[in-house]
C-alpha positions in Angstrom: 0.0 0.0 0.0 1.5 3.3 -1.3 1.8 6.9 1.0 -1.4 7.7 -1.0 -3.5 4.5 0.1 -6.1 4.9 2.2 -7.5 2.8 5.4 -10.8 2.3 6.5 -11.3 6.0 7.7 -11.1 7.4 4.7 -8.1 9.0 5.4 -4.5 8.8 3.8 -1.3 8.3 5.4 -0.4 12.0 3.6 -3.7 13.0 5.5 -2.5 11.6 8.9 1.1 13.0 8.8 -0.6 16.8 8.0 -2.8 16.0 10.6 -0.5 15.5 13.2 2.1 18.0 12.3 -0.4 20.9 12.8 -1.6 18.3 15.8 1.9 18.7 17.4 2.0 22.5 16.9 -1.3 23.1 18.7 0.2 20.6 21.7 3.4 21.9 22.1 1.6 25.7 23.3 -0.2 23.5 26.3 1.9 20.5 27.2 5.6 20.7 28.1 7.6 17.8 26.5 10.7 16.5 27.7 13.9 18.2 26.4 15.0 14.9 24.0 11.3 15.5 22.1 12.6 18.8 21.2 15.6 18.0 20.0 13.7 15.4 17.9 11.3 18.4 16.9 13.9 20.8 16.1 15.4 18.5 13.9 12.2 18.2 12.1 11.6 21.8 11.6 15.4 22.5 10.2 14.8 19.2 7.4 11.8 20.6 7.0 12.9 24.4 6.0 15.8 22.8 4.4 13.5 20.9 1.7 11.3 23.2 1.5 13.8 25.9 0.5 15.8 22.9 -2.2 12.3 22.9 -3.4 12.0 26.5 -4.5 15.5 26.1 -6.0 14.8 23.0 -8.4 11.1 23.3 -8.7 11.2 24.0 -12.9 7.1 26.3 -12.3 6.2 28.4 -9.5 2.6 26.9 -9.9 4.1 23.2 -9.0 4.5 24.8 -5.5 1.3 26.2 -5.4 0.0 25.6 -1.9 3.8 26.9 -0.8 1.7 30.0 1.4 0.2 27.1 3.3 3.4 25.3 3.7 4.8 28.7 5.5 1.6 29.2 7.7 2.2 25.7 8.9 6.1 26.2 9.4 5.8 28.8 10.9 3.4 27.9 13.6 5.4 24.5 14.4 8.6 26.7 14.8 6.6 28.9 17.4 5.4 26.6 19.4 8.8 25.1 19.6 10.1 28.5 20.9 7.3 28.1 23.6 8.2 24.2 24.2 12.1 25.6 24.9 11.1 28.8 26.1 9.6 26.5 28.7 12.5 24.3 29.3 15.1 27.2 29.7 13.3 28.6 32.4 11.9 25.5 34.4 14.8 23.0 34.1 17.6 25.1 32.6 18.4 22.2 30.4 16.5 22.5 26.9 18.6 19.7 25.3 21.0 18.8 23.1 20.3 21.1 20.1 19.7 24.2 21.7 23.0 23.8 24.2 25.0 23.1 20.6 23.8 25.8 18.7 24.8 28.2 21.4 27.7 26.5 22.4 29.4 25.3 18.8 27.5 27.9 16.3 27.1 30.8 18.8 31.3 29.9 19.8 30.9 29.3 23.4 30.6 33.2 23.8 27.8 35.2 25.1 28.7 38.0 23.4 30.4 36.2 19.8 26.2 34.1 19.7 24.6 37.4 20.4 26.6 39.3 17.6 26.1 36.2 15.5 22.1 36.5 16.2 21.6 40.2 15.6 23.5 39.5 12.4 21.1 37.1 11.2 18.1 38.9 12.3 19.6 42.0 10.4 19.8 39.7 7.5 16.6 38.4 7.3 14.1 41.8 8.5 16.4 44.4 6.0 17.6 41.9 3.2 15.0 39.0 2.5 11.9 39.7 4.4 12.0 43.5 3.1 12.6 42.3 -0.7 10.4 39.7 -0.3 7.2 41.5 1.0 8.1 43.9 -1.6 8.3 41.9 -4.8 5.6 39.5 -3.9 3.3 42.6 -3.6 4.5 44.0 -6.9 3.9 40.7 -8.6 0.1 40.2 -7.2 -0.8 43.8 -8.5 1.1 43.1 -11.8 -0.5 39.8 -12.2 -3.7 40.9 -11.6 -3.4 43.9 -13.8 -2.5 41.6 -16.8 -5.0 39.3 -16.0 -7.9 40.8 -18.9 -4.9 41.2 -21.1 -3.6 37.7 -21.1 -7.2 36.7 -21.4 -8.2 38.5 -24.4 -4.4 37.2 -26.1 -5.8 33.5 -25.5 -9.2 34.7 -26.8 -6.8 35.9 -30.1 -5.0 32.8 -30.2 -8.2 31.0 -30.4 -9.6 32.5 -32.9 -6.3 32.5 -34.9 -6.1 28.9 -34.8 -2.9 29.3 -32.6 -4.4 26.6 -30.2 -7.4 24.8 -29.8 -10.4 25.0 -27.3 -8.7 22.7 -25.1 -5.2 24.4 -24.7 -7.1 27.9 -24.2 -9.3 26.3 -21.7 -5.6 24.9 -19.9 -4.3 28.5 -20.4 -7.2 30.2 -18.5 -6.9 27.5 -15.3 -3.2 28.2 -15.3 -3.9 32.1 -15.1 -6.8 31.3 -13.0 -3.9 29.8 -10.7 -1.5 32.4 -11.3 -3.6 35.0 -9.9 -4.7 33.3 -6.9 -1.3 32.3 -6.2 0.7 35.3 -6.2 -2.4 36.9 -4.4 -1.6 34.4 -1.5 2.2 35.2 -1.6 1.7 38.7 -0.9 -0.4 37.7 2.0 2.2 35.1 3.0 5.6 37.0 2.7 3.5 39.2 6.2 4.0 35.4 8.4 7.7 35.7 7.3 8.1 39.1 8.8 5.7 38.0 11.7 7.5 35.0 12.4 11.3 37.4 12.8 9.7 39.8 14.9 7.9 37.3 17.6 11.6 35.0 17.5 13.3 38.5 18.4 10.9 38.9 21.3 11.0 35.2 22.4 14.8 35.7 22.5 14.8 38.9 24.7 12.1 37.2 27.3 14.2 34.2 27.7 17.6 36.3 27.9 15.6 38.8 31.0 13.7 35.2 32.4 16.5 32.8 32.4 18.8 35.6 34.0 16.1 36.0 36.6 15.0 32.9 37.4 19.1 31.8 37.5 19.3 34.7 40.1 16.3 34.3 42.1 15.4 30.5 42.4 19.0 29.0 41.8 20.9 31.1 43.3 23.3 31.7 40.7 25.6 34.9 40.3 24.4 37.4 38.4 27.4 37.2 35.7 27.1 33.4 36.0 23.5 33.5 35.2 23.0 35.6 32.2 26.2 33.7 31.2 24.7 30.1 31.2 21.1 31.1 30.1 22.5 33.8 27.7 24.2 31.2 25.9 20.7 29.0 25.9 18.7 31.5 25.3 21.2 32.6 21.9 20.9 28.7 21.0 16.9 28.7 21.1 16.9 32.0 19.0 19.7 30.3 16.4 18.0 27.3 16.7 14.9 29.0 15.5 15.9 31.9 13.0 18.1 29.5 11.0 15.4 27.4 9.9 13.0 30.9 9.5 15.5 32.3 7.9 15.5 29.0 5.3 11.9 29.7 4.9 12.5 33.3 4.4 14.9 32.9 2.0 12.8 30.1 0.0 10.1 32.7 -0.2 12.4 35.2 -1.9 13.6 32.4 -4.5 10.0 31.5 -5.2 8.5 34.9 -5.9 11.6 35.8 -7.8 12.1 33.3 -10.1 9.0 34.0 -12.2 6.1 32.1 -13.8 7.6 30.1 -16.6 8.7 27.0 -16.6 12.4 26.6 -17.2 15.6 24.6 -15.1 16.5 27.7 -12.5 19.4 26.1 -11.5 20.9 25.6 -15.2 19.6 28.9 -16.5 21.0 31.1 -13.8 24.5 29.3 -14.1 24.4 29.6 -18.3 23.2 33.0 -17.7 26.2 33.9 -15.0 29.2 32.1 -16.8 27.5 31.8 -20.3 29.9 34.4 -21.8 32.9 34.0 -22.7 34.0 37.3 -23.1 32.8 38.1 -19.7 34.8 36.0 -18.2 38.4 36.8 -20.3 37.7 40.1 -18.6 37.1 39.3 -15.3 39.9 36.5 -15.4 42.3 39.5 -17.1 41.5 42.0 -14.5 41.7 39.6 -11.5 45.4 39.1 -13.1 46.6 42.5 -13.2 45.1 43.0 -9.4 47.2 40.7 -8.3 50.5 41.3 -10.1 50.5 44.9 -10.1 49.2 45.5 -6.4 49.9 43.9 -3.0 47.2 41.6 -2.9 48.3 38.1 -2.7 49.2 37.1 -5.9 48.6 33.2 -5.3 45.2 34.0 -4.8 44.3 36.2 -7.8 46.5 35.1 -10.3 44.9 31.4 -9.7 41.5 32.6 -10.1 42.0 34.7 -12.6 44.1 31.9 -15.0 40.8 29.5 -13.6 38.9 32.0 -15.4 40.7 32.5 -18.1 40.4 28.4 -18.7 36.4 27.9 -18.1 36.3 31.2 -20.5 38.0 28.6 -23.3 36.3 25.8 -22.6 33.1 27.7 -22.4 34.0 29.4 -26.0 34.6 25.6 -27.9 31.5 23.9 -25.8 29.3 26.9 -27.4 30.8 26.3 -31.1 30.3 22.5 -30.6 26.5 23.6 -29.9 26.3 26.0 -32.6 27.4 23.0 -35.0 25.4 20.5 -33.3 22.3 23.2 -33.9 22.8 23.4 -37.8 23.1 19.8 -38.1 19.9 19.4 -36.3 18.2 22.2 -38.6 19.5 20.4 -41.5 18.0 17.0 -40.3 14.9 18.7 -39.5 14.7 20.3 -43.5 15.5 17.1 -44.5 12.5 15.4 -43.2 9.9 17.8 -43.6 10.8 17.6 -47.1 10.2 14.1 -46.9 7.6 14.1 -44.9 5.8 17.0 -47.6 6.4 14.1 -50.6 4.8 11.7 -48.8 1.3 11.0 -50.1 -1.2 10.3 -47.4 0.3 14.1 -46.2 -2.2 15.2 -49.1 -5.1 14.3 -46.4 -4.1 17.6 -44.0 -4.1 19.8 -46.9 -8.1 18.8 -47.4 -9.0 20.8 -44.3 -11.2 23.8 -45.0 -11.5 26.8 -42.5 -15.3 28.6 -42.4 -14.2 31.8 -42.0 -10.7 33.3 -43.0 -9.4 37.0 -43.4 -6.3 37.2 -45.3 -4.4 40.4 -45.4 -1.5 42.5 -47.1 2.0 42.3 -45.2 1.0 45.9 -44.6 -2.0 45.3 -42.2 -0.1 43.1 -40.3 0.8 45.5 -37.7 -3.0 46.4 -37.4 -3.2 42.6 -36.4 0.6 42.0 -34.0 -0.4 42.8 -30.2 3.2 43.8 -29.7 2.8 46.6 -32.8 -0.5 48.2 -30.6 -2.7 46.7 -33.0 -6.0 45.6 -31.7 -7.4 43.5 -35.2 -7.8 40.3 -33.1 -9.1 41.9 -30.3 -12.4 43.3 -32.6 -12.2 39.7 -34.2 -12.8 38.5 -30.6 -15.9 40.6 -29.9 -17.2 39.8 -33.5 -17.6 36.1 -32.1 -19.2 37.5 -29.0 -21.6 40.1 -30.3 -22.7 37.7 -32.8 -23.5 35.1 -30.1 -25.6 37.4 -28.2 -27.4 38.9 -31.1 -28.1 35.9 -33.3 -27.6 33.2 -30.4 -25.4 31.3 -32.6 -21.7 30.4 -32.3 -19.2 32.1 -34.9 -16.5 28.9 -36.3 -12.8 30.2 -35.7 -12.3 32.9 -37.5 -8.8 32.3 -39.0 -6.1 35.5 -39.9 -3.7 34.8 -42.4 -1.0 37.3 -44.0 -0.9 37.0 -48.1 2.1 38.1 -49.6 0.0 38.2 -53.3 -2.2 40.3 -52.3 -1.6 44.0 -52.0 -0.1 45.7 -49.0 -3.5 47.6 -48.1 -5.9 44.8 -49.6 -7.5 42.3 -48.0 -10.3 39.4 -48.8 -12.6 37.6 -47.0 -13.4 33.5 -47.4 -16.1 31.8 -46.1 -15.2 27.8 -46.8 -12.4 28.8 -48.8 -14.1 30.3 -51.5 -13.3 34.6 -51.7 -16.9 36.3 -51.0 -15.4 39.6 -50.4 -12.4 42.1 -50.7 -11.3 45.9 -49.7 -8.5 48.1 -49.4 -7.4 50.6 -46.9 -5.1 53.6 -46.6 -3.0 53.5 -43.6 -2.6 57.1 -41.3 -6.0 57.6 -43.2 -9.3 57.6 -41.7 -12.7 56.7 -43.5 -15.3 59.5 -43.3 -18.9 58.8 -44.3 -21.7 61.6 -44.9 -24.7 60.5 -42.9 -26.9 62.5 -45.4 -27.9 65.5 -43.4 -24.3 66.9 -43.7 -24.3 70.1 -45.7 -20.5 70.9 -46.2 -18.4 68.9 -47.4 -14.3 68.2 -46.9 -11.5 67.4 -49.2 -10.3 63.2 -49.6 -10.0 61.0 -51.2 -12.9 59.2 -52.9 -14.1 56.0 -52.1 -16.5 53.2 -51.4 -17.2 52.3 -47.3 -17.0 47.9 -48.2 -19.8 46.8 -45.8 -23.0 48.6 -47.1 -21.0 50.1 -50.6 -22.2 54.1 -49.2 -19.7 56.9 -50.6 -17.1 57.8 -48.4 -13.6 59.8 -48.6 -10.2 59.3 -47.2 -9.0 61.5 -44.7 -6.0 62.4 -42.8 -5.3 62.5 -39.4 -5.1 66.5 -39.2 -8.6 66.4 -40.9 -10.6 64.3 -38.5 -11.0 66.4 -35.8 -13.1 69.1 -38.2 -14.9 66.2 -40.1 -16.6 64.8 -36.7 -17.7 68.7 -35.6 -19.6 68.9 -39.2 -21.5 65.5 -38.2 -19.5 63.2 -40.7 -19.1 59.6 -39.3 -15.6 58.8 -39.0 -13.8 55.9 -38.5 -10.5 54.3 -38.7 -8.6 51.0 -41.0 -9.4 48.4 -38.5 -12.9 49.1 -37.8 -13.4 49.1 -41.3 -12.4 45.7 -41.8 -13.9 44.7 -38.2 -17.2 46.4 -39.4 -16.8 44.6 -43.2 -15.9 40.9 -41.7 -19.1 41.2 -39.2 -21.8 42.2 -41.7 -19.7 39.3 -44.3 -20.7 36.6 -41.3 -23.8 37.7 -40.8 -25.0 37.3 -43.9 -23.5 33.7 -44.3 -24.4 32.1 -41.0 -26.6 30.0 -41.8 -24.8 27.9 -44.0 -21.9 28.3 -41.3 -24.3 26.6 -39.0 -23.4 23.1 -39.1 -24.9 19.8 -37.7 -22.1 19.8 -34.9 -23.3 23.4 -34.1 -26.9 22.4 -33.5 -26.0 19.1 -31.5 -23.9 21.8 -28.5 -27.0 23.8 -28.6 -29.4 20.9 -28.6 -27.4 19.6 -25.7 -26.9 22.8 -23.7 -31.1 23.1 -23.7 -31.2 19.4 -22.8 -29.0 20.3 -19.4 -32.3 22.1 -18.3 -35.4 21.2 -20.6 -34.6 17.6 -21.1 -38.4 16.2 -21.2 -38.8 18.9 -24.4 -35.5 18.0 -26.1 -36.5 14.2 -25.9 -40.1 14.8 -27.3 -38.9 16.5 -30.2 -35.8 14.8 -31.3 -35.1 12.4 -32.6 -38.7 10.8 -33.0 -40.0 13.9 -33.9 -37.0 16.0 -36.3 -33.9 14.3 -36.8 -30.8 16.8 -36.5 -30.6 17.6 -39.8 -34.3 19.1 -40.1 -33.6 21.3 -36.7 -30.6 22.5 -39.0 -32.3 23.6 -41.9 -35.4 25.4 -39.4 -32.3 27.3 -37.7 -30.6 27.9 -40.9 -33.7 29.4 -42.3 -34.2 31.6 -39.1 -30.4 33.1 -39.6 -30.8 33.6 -43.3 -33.1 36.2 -42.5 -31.5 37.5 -39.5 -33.7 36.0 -37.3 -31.9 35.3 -33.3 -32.2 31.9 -32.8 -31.3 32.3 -29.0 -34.7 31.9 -28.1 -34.0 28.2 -28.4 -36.7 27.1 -26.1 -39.3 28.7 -27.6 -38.3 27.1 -30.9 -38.1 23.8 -29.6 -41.5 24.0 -27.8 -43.3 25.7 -31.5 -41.7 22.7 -33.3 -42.7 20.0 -31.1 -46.2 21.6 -31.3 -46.5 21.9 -35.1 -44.2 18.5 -35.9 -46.9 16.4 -35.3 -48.8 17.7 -38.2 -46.0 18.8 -40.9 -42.1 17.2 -41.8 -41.8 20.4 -44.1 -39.1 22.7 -42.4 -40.0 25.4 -44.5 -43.7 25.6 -43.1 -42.0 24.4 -39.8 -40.0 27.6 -39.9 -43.2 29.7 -40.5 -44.9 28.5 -37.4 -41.8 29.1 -35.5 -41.6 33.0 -36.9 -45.3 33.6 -35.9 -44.5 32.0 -32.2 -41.5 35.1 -32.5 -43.2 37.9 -33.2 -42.8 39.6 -30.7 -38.7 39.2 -31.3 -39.5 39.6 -34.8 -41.5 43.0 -34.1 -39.1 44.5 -31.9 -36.9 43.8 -34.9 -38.1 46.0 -38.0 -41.3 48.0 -36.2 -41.6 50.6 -33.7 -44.1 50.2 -31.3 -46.2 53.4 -29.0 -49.1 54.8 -30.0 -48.9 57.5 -32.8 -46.3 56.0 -34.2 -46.8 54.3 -37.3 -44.5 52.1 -39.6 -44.6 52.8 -43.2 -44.7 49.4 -45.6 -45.5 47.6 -48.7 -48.6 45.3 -49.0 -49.1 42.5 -51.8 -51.8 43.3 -54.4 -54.5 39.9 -52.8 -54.6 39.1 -56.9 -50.7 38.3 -57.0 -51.0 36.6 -53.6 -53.6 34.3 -55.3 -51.4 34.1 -58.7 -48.2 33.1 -56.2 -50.1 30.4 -54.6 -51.7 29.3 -57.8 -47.9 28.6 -58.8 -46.9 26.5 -56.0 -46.6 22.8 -56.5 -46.1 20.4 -53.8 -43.8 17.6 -54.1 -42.3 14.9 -51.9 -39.3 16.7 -51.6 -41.1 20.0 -50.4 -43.0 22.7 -52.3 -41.5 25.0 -54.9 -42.9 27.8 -57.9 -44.2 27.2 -61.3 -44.5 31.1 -62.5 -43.0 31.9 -65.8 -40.0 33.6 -64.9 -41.2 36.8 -67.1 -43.7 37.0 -64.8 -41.9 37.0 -61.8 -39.4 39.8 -63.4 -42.8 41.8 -63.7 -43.6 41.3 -59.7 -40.8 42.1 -58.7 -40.0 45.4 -61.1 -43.4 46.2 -59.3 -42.4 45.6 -56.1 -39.1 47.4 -56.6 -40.9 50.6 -57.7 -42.9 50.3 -54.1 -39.6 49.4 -52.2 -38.0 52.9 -53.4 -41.1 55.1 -52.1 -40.2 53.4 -48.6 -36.1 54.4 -49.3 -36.7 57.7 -50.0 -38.8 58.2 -46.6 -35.8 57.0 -45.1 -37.4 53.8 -44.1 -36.1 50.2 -44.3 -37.5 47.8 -47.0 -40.5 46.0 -45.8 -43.0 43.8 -47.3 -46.1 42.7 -46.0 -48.3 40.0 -46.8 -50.4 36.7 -45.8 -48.5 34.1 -43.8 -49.2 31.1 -46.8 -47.6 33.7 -49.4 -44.9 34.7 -47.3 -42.0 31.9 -47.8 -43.0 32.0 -51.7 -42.4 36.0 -52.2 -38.9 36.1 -50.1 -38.1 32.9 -51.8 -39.0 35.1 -54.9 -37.4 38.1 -54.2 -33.9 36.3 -53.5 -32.7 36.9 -56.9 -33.5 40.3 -56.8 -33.2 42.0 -53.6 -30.4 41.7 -51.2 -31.9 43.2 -48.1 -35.4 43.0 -48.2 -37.1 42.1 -45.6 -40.7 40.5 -46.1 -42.7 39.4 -43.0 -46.3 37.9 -42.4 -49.7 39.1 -40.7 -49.2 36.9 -38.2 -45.8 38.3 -37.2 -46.8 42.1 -36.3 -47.4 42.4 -32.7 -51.3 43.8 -32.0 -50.2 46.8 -30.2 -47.9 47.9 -33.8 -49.7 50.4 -36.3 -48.8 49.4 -40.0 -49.6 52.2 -42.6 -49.3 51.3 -45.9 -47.5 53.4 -48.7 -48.2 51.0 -52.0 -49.1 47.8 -53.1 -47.3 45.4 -55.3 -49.7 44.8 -58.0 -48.3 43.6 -61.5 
């Protein structure tokens, strides 16, 4: 049975030995023990203050001694109640055993006055030098860590959505900063016991020096030069005894919040970065030289070290060049097989891999897109992902960034699947400023097109912005221009970014709380794939499918009756009106939303065309005819632009699906919505009807 094995209480022999260490702490405050316990317990605390400090030397991550602040609350409390347990012995029996005698005897050199020199030296050490840095950096690093918490957490966000690392290895990164923060928190906290622990062994030590004295005067009727004599030298052994170990611990705690957060061999890299120069050392070994034939100092002495140095300086120099050669023959091994490894055939396979969404770029936008150039580009890619989740309630795919030396410096395309759907240009120290249409007086630029919605805009400079934002013009600069272009791009392809894998996460997320409703409707009901093409519908039209409850709960009502997901999705837009309302109307009394009604003669004529199959229902209309609606319906649409107002067409739920369907081909944004979607409370005021 190993350490970690446990018994039938549950408990493991790790679990015991805590147990009674802190156990043994609390006791030694109440019940004397005899002086050969505490030479057993001091002997404990110094092996324990001496691993723990060979620890912090070798330990390769500051996080793989994560609970050290609990490891120096419990040191520290054992080695107190130790000074009570000799405290105790000093001044009842005079005799507090072996260790504490040889520590003032051997290490304090017999002398009252040599131990107490040697104390006070050590005490100096440890409150000025270690406990003073220590405090100091350990409270510097908790505020800096904390600080560069949201920053670290939006670079993993970035290296997500680069492709950098996977979902996995950003969830890793988090825990580890997660850990990070907590743990540097608790060192600043911790680095106070340190200094705690100095201050209350200096007091210990002055109450045994004035008790021992008396109680050698008083009840033993020692001379006063013999008694602070003998319990001087006690008294300096119980405070060495103590403060060597503390100051063990101390200077642990200063390695520890030193050393940093990265993983790396401390011991190797401080050594390679000490004596890891040559040069260095030819100097130091040529100046130790001179020092010690040119002046009196002893010339055995420096000569030797310097000719020592002057040797490891050489050796250091050919071991370097071995490892520069060994380097380029391991780069030219590693050439070697990737080329091999690129003619190998089944390698074909990774090159099949298509991303969904990718933004390639000019070598001159990449500092828009490098953190360490102050470009923010994968920070807005970042909140694309999120503002898209909350407003269509659907999760953007990766969104991969990719510099292309063929394209332009200033250019840049968009690919959803691989396939270019998109492309612009910027001008850098330029800023894009658009007229909103009430602005009267115009400004000098450059001429050109905004990408996203293809309004007239101009190029600016820096020295013009200022004046162009007091005259109303909407100004903005290169990478919200390509944030603003790759947003409205994934909007309008979400749907078909919306994959089977996509619907199963949300179809399980809803099943965490509404499992009775997700087992009802799928898969006896809809398999996956019919949910997808509902959804997929909904996005197409910018319908939020976050409302997935609601969905599920119209579909299982309505599945019963129809498979078609196109009707489906019809039932499921009239159980979201009031989303869908909220959407494109504006709701009060008095105020009154301008839009386009269908003439009830091409409603019939539409539905007179539709033939039902199998395989769903689709339109029969001669397509001359449906050029002829839909020249009619443009001729409406542009009364509603020139009030300002966005395209809307309204008509009889059975027609709807057939006229957007319709429409597709012609119009890009227009937005055609049922009876049965408009909210009771919302006034409708018609300003033309299609008729053809």
């Amino acid at each position: 049975m190993d350490a970690a094995s446990t018994g039938s209480t549950g408990l493991s022999r790790a679990d015991i030995g805590i147990a009674a260490y802190i156990l043994a702490a609390v006791l030694f405050f109440i019940i004397p023990i005899p002086s050969f316990m505490l030479d057993v317990m001091l002997a404990v605390n110094l092996s324990v203050a001496l691993i723990i400090m060979m620890n912090t030397l070798f330990v390769k991550e500051v996080l793989d001694m994560s609970f050290f602040p609990t490891m120096l609350l419990f040191a520290t409390i054992f080695r107190i109640s130790l000074n009570v347990s000799s405290t105790r012995l000093i001044l009842s029996t005079g005799d507090p055993g072996n260790v504490v005698r040889t520590f003032g005897q051997f290490v304090g050199g017999g002398d009252i006055i040599i131990g107490a020199i040697v104390f006070i030296i050590l005490v100096i050490i440890q409150f000025v030098v270690i406990n003073k840095g220590s405090e100091r950096v350990s409270e510097v690093t908790a505020r800096f860590t904390l600080d560069a918490m949201p920053g670290k957490q939006m670079a993993i966000d970035a290296d997500l959505n680069t492709g950098a690392i996977t979902d996995e290895e950003a969830k890793e990164r988090r825990n580890k900063l997660q850990e990070e923060s907590a743990f540097f928190g608790s060192m600043d906290g911790a680095t106070k016991y340190v200094k705690g622990d100095a201050t209350a062994g200096l007091i210990i030590t002055g109450i045994n020096l004035v008790g021992g004295t008396i109680m050698g005067v008083t009840r033993m009727g020692m001379p006063a030069v013999d008694a602070l004599n003998n319990y001087g030298l006690l008294t300096i052994g119980d405070g060495l005894s103590s403060q060597i170990p503390s100051l063990l611990i101390s200077l642990a705690t200063g390695i520890l919040v030193t050393k940093g957060s990265k993983a790396a061999d401390f011991s190797g890299l401080l050594i390679q970065q000490l004596f890891g120069i040559p040069r260095v050392l030819m100097i130091v070994g040529a100046v130790l030289i001179i020092l010690g034939v040119f002046t009196p100092l002893n010339f055995v002495l420096f000569v030797g070290f310097g000719i020592a140095f002057l040797v490891t300086a050489n050796s250091m120099r050919q071991t370097i060049e071995e490892a520069e050669i060994e380097e380029e023959a391991r780069e030219e091994e590693a050439e070697v097989e990737e080329a091999e490894e690129i003619r190998r055939p089944e390698n074909v396979v990774s090159l099949l891999s298509v991303d969904p969404i990718e933004l390639e770029f000019g070598y001159g936008i990449i500092p828009l897109a490098d953190v360490n150039q102050g470009g923010d580009l994968l920070d807005r890619v970042v909140m694309i992902r999120r503002q898209i989740a909350l407003e269509l309630g659907t999760v953007v795919p990766i969104i991969r960034l990719r510099d292309n030396i063929q394209l332009n410096p200033s250019q840049y395309i968009i690919k959803i699947k691989g396939i270019q759907v998109a492309e612009g240009e910027i001008m850098f120290d330029h800023y894009m400023a658009m007229n909103p249409g009430y602005v009267e007086e115009e400004i000098t630029g450059i001429p050109t097109e905004e990408p996203s919605f293809h309004l007239p805009a101009l190029w600016i400079t820096e020295a013009q912005r200022e004046r162009a934002e007091s005259l109303g013009y909407t100004v903005v600069d290169p990478p919200s221009i390509i944030a603003t272009h790759l947003t409205e791009i994934v909007r309008q392809h979400i749907a078909e970014l919306l994959t089977r894998q996509d619907v199963q996460n949300l179809v399980n997320n809803l099943q965490e709380t509404n499992p009775v409703l997700v087992e009802e409707l799928t898969p006896a009901m809809m398999s996956l794939g019919d949910i997808q093409k509902v959804l997929q519908n909904l996005l197409s039209e910018g319908i939020s499918i976050r409302d997935l409850l609601s969905i599920f709960e119209i579909l299982a009502d309505h599945a019963v009756a129809t498979r078609d997901t196109d009707v489906l999705t019809e039932y499921v837009r009239q159980g979201l009106r009031r989303a869908i309302s909220g959407r494109y109307f504006v709701t009060g009394e008095g105020n009154k939303n301008n839009v386009v009604t269908l003439d009830p003669k091409v409603e019939q004529e539409i539905m007179s065309s539709v033939k039902q199959t199998e395989q769903g229902a689709y339109l029969t209309m001669d397509p001359e005819r449906i050029r002829q609606i839909m020249d009619a319906t443009r001729a409406e649409v542009t009364k509603l632009e020139e009030l300002g107002r966005n395209a809307i067409i309204v008509c009889s739920p059975i027609v709807r699906m057939y006229f957007k369907k319709m429409s597709e081909d012609f119009f890009d944004d227009l937005i055609v919505v049922s009876y049965n979607e408009v909210e009771p409370g919302i006034e409708l005021e018609s300003v033309g009807m299609v008729t053809a």
